[in-house]
C-alpha positions as CSV (number, residue, x, y, z in Angstrom):
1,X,135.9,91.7,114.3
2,X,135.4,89.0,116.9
3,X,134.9,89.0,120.1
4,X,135.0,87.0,123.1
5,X,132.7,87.5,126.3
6,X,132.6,84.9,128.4
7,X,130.9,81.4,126.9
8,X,129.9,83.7,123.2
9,X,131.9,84.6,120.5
10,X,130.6,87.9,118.7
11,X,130.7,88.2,114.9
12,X,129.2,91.5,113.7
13,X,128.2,92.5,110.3
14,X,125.7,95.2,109.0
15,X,122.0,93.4,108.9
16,X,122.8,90.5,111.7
17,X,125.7,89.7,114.0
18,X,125.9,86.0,115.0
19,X,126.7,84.8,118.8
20,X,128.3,81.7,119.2
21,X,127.1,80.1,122.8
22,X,129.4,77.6,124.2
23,X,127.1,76.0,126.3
24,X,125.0,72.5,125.2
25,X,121.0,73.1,124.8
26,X,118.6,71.2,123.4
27,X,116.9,73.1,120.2
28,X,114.0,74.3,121.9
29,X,116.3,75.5,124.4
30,X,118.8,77.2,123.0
31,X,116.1,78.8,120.3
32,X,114.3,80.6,123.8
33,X,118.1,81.2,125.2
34,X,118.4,83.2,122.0
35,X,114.9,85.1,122.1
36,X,115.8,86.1,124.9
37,X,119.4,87.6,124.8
38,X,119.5,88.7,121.4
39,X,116.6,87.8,118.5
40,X,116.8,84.3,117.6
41,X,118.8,80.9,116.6
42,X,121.0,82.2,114.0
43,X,119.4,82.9,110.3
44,X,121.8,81.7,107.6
45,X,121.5,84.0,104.4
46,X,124.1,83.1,101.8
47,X,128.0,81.3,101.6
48,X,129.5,84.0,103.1
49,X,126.9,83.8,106.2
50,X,128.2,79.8,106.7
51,X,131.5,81.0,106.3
52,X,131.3,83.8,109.2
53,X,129.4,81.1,111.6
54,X,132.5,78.3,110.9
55,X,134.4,81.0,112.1
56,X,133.2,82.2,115.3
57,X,133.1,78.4,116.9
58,X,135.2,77.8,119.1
59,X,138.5,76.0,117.0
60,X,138.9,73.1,119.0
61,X,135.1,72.2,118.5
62,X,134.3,69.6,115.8
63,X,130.7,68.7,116.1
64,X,127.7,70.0,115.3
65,X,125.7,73.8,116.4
66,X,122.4,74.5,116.2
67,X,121.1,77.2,113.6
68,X,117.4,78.2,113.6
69,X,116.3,75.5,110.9
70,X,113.7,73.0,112.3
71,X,111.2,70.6,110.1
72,X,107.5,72.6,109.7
73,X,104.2,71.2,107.8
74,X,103.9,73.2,104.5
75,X,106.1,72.2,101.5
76,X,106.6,75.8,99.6
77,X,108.8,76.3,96.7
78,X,111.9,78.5,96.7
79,X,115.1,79.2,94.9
80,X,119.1,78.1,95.7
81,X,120.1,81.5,96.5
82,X,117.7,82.1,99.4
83,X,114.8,83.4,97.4
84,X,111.2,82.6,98.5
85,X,108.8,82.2,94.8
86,X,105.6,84.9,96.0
87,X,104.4,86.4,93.1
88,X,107.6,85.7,90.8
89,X,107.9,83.6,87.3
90,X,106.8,80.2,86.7
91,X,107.2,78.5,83.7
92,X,105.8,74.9,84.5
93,X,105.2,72.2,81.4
94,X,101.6,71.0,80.7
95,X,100.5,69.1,84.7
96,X,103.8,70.3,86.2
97,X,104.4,70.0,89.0
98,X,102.7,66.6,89.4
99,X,103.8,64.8,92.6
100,X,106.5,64.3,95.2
101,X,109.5,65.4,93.6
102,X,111.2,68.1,95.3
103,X,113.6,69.5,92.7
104,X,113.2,71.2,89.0
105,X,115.1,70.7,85.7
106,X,114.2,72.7,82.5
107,X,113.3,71.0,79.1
108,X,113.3,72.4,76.2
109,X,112.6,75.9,78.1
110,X,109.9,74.5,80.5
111,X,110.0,72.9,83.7
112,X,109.3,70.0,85.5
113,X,109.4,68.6,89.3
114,X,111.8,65.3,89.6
115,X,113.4,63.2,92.2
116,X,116.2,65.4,93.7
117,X,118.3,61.7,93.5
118,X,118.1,61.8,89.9
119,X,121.7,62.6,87.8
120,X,121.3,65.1,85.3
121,X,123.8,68.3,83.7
122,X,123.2,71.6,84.9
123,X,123.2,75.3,85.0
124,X,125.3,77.6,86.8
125,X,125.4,81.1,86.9
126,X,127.8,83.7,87.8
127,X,128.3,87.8,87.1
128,X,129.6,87.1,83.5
129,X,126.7,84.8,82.7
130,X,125.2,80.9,82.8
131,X,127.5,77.9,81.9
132,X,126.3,74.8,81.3
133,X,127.8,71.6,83.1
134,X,128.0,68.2,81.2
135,X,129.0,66.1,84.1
136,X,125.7,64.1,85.5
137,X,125.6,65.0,89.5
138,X,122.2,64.9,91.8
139,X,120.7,68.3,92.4
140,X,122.1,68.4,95.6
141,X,125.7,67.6,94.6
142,X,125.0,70.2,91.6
143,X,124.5,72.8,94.4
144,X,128.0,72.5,95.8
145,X,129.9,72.2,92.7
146,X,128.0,75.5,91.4
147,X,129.0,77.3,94.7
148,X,131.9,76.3,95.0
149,X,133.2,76.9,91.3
150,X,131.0,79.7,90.6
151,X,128.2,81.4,91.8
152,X,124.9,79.2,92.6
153,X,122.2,77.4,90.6
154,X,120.3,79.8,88.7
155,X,117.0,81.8,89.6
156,X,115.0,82.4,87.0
157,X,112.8,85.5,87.5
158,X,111.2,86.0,83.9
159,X,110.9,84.7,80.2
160,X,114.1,86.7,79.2
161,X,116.7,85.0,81.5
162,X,114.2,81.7,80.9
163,X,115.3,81.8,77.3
164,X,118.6,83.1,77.9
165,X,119.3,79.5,79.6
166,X,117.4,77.7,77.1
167,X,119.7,79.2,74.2
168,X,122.4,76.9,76.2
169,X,121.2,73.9,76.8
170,X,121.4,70.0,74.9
171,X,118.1,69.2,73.0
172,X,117.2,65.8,74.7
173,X,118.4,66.4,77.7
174,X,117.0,67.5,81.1
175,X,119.0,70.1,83.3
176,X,118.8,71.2,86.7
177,X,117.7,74.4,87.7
178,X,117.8,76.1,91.2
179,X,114.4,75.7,92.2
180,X,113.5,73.4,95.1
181,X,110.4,72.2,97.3
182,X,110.9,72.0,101.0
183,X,109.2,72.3,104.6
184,X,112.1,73.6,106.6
185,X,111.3,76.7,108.4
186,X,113.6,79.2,110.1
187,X,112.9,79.6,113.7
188,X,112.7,83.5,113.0
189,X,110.3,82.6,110.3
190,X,111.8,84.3,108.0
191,X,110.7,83.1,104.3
192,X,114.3,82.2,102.9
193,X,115.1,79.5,101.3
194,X,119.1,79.6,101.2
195,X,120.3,75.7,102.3
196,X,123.7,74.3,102.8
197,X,122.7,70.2,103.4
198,X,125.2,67.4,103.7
199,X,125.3,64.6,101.2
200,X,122.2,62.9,102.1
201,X,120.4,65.5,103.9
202,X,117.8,66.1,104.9
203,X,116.2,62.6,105.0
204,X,112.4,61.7,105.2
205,X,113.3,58.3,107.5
206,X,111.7,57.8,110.8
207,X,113.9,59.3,113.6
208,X,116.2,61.0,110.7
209,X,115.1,64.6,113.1
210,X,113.3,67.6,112.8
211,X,116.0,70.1,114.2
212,X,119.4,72.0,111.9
213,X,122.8,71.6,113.2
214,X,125.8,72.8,111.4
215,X,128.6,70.7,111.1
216,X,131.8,72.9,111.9
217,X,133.9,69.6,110.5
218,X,132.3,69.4,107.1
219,X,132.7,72.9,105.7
220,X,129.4,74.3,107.5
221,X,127.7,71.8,106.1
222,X,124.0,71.1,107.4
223,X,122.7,67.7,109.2
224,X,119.8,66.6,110.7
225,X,119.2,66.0,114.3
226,X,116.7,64.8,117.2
227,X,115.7,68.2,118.7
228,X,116.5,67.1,122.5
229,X,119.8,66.2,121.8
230,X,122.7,68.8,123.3
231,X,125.1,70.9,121.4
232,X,126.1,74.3,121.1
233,X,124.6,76.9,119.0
234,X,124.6,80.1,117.5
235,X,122.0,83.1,118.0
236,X,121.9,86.3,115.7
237,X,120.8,89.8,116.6
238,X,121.9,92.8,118.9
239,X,122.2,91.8,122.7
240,X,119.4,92.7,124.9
241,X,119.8,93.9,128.4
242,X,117.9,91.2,130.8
């Protein structure tokens, strides 16, 4: 059910209703406007969390919102569907990972870091199973087409669903895999990897921004920005009393 009180829109759910706040902060701003009133800048979990936040903004907005996403120091490794890698299955190749790259295929049932620019088939998994897709796409673009079609890119918690995937796949060829290296940390600090980017995002370029906003005119999508810059945002949590 939603809401409206005054400058917020309410959306409630079980584990963390979302607050939309029609008023332009900065991100610093509008993540201690949201400590304050209710817990923090809003944490996005899954699809259907990005769905629920296009929602509540106001319909005759078309820019961005703030969500509590914002550029930290510590590159850690995590999983498409929100899942952080502590103490869960590895199954790296021979000096894997070995540099930069921020995104993993699987070869011939082992894995290796790679530019996440690179065009390669893929994996994606639903209830019924893994498919492999034979179109070439960036990891990034293989994201979307895997939500969007089915469920995700796969997680890959031990050897059995490892070689379940590798039963699949082209000799020859590598395929991408849902795991990902990033530094973006959620202002509640939460350690959840879930990401919706734009095409594009995020960027390492000078002045490409530290600070998350939502796009509510690119299906939720997620973009970059300078941190002092002024847009509207959305908090999660019960209300406090102040």
């Amino acid at each position: 059910m939603l809401i409206l009180t005054g400058l917020f829109w309410s959306s409630s759910a079980l584990s963390h209703p979302y607050h939309y706040i029609n008023v332009r902060m900065s991100w610093p701003e509008a993540q201690s406007y949201c400590r304050e009133r209710f817990t923090d800048l809003a944490t996005v979990y899954s699809m259907d969390d990005v769905n629920r936040l296009v929602n509540i903004v106001d319909a005759g907005y078309s820019g961005s919102v703030w969500i509590g996403l914002k550029r930290g120091t510590l590159k850690r490794w995590g999983w498409s569907n929100g899942e952080n890698t502590t103490s869960q299955y590895y199954n790296w190749a021979s000096g894997q990972p070995n540099g930069d790259e921020d995104c993993v295929s699987t070869y011939a049932g082992v894995w290796h870091d790679m530019l996440c620019s690179n065009k390669r088939y893929f994996v994606c998994y639903e209830n019924s199973g893994y498919i492999l897709i034979q179109s070439t796409k960036n990891w990034t673009d293989a994201q979307s087409y895997c939500r969007q079609n089915y469920t995700d890119l796969p997680t890959i918690h031990n050897s059995e669903q490892n070689n379940q995937i590798n039963k699949i796949l082209l000799s020859e060829n590598y395929i991408w895999i849902g795991l990902f290296l990033d530094s973006w940390e959620r202002s509640d600090k939460w350690s959840l990897f879930f990401r919706h980017w734009a095409a594009g995002q995020p960027s390492m370029s000078s002045g490409s921004g530290d600070c998350v906003g939502m796009s509510t005119a690119d299906s939720g999508k997620w973009f970059q920005h300078r941190c002092d810059l002024q847009h509207p945002f959305i908090c999660h949590g019960g209300e406090f009393n102040i």
